[in-house]
C-alpha positions as CSV (number, residue, x, y, z in Angstrom):
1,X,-2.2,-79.4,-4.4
2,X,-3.7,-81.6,-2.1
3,X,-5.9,-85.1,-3.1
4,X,-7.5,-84.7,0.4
5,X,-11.7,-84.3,-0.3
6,X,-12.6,-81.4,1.9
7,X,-16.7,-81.1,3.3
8,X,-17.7,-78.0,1.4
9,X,-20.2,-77.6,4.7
10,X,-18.4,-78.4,7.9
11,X,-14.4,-78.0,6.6
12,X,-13.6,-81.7,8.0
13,X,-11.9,-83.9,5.7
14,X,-12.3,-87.5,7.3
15,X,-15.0,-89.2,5.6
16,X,-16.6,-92.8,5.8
17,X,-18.0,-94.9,3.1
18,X,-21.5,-96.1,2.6
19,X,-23.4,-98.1,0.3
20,X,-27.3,-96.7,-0.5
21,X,-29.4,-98.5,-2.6
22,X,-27.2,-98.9,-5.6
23,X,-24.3,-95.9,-4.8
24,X,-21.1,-95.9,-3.1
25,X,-21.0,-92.5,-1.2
26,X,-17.8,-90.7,0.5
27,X,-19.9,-88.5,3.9
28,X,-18.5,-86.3,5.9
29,X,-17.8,-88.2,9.4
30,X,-18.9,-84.8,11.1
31,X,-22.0,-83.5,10.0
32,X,-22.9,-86.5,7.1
33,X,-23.2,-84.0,3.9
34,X,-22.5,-86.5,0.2
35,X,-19.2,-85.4,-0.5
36,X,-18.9,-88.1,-3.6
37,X,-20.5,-90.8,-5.0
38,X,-20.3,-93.7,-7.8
39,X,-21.8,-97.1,-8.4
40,X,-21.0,-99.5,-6.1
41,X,-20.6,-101.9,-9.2
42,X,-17.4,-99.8,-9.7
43,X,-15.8,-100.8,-6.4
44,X,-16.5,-104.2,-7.3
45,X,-12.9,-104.6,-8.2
46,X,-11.4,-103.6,-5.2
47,X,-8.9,-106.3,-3.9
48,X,-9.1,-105.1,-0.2
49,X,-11.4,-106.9,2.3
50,X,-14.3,-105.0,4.2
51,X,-16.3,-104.9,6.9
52,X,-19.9,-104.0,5.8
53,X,-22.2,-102.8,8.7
54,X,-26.0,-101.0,9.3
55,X,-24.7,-97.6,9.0
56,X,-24.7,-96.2,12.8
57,X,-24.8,-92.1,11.4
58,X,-22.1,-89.4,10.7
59,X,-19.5,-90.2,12.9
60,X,-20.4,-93.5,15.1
61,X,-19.4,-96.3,15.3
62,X,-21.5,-99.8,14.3
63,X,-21.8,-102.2,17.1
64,X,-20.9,-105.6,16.2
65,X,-24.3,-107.0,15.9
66,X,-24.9,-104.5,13.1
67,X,-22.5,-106.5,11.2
68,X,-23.7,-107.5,7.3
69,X,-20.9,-109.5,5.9
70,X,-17.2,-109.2,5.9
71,X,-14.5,-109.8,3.0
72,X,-13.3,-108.7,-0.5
73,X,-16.2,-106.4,-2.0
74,X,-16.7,-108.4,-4.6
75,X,-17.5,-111.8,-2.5
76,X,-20.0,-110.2,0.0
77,X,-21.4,-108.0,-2.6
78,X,-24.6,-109.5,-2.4
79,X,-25.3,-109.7,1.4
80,X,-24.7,-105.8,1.2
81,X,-27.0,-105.1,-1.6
82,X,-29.9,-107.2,-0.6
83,X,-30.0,-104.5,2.6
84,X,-29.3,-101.7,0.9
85,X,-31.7,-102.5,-1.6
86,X,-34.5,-102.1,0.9
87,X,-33.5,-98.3,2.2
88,X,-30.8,-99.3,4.5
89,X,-27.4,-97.5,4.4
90,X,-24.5,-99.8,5.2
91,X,-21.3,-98.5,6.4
92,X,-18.0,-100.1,4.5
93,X,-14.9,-100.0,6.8
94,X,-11.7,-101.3,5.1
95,X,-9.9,-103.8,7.4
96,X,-6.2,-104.2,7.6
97,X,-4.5,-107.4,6.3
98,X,-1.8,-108.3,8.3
């Protein structure tokens, strides 16, 4: 059995996270089809840090002028909700400690 989530439309399973108003959503990379979704209050918790960015579409990458905030979720939490808030979707890319 494989954990790997699967689009149910395209058959890709890479996937990118974004925050929409108050959800955090797996996509597909390829065609952008909701694969998952919880409350981003639930990823609150998360220990990693981030990158948040103005979502760039299925697939594309966010120039760095798109850039929100960067850090642990729960520290630029509120930079990320006061865009999404207002209908923006913001692309979370986890960034590698080193």
């Amino acid at each position: 059995m494989s954990d790997t989530l699967v689009c149910t439309s395209c058959g890709l399973d890479k996937t990118e996270s974004i925050v929409h108003g108050g959800s955090y959503i797996l996509r597909c990379a390829a065609c952008g089809k909701a694969i998952v979704a919880t409350s981003f209050m639930a990823m609150l918790d998360s220990e990693d840090d981030w990158a948040a960015f103005v979502d760039a579409g299925p697939g594309n990458v966010p120039q760095p002028e798109a850039l929100v905030a960067r850090g642990p979720l729960r520290e630029i939490s509120t930079a990320i909700k006061v865009s999404a808030r207002h209908g923006t979707q913001i692309r979370l890319i986890p960034e590698r400690r080193d």
